[in-house]
Residue, then its C-alpha position, 0 to 999 in steps of 0.5 A: x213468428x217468421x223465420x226471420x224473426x226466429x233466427x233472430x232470436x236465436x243469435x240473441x242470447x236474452x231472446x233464446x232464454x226468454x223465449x225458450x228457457x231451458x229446453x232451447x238453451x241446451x239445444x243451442x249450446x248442442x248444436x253449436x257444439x255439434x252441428x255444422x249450423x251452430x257456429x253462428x250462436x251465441x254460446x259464451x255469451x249465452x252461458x254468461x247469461x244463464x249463470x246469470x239469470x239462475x241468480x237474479x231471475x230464478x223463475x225464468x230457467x226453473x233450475x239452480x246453478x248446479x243443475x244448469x251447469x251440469x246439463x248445459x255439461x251435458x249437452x256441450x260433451x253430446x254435442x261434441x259426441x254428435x260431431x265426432x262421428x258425423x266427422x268420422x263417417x264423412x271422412x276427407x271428403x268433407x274437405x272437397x265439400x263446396x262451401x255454402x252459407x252454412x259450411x266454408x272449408x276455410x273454417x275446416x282449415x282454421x281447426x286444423x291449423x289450430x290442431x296442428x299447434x296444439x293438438x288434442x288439447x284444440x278440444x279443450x282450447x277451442x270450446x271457448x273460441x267460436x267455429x273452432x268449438x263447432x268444428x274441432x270435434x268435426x275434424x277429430x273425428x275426421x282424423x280418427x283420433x282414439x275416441x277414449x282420447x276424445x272422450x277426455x278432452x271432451x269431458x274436460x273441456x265442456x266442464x271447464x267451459x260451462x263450469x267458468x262461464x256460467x259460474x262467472x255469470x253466476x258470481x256477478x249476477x247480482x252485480x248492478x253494474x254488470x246487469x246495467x252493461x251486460x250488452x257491452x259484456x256480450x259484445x266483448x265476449x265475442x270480441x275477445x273470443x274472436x280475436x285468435x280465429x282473425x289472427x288464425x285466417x290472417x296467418x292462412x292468408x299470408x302463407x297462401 
């Protein structure tokens, strides 16, 4: 498989199960939680799924819903642990950092305008809002907010983001309907979860 091919299959949530299981689907939702490459994956839709698949596809993941949301808990609470420090070690210097396909400084400055109207509540709100999950953990630890604080709005925040999605997943796994339309599921997903981040950068622009 060529890399192309492999980077396509890590934004489509049914490739990463299928092709990895279980093992590629934590290390997704870690690195989208935790590294500064994971904005682009495909979490919500992702986490959907896998509740999803522990009902009409069992075999496919090998674990059971409490399992699945108890790791995939796991990962998203490490995920941000790893952000933390990467963003407490780099300091304010990652805000001088030159953008490149990876990193825009535009994405630092949507977290932190996000932070500055709901402050440490960003950890809970931004883990179902794509860039601001992957950088909100970045940025706290950019700030130096107390890690005791962090830890509980991280702690929350990962249960109650796996918890409902993969739960939601789960309920309607063995709905017809949503197996027939879960392309245009994940579609809205994005769309909707998207939709705060445009509003975000269009406010920016229009101060600027």
């Amino acid at each position: 498989m060529d890399i192309f091919e492999f980077l396509k299959q890590l934004t489509d949530p049914e490739s990463i199960l299928s092709y990895g299981g279980l093992a590629l689907l934590l290390f997704v939702v870690f690195a989208e939680t935790g590294l500064l490459i994971g904005f682009f994956l495909p979490g919500d839709s992702l986490i959907f799924i896998s509740g999803m698949i522990c009902v009409s596809k069992p075999e496919l993941l090998g674990v059971n819903i409490y399992i699945l949301i108890t790791s995939l808990s796991l990962a998203a609470i490490l995920g941000n642990i790893a952000g933390y420090w990467f963003g407490y070690k780099v300091g304010p210097a990652l805000f001088k950092r030159k953008d490149s396909l990876i990193f825009k400084k535009s994405y630092l400055v949507i977290t932190q305008n996000f932070y500055n109207i709901n402050g440490g509540k960003t950890l809970i709100l931004g883990r179902f809002l794509p860039i601001i999950r992957t950088f909100a953990p970045i940025l706290a630890g950019v700030i130096r907010i107390d890690f005791k604080k962090f830890m509980l709005y991280n702690l929350v925040g990962a249960i109650a983001w796996i918890g409902l999605l993969a739960g939601l997943g789960y309920y309607f796994g063995t709905n017809t309907w949503v197996q027939n339309n879960i392309r245009y599921i994940v579609i809205a997903l994005i769309i909707t979860t998207l939709i705060p981040i445009l509003i975000g950068y269009i406010k920016e622009k229009k101060s600027k």
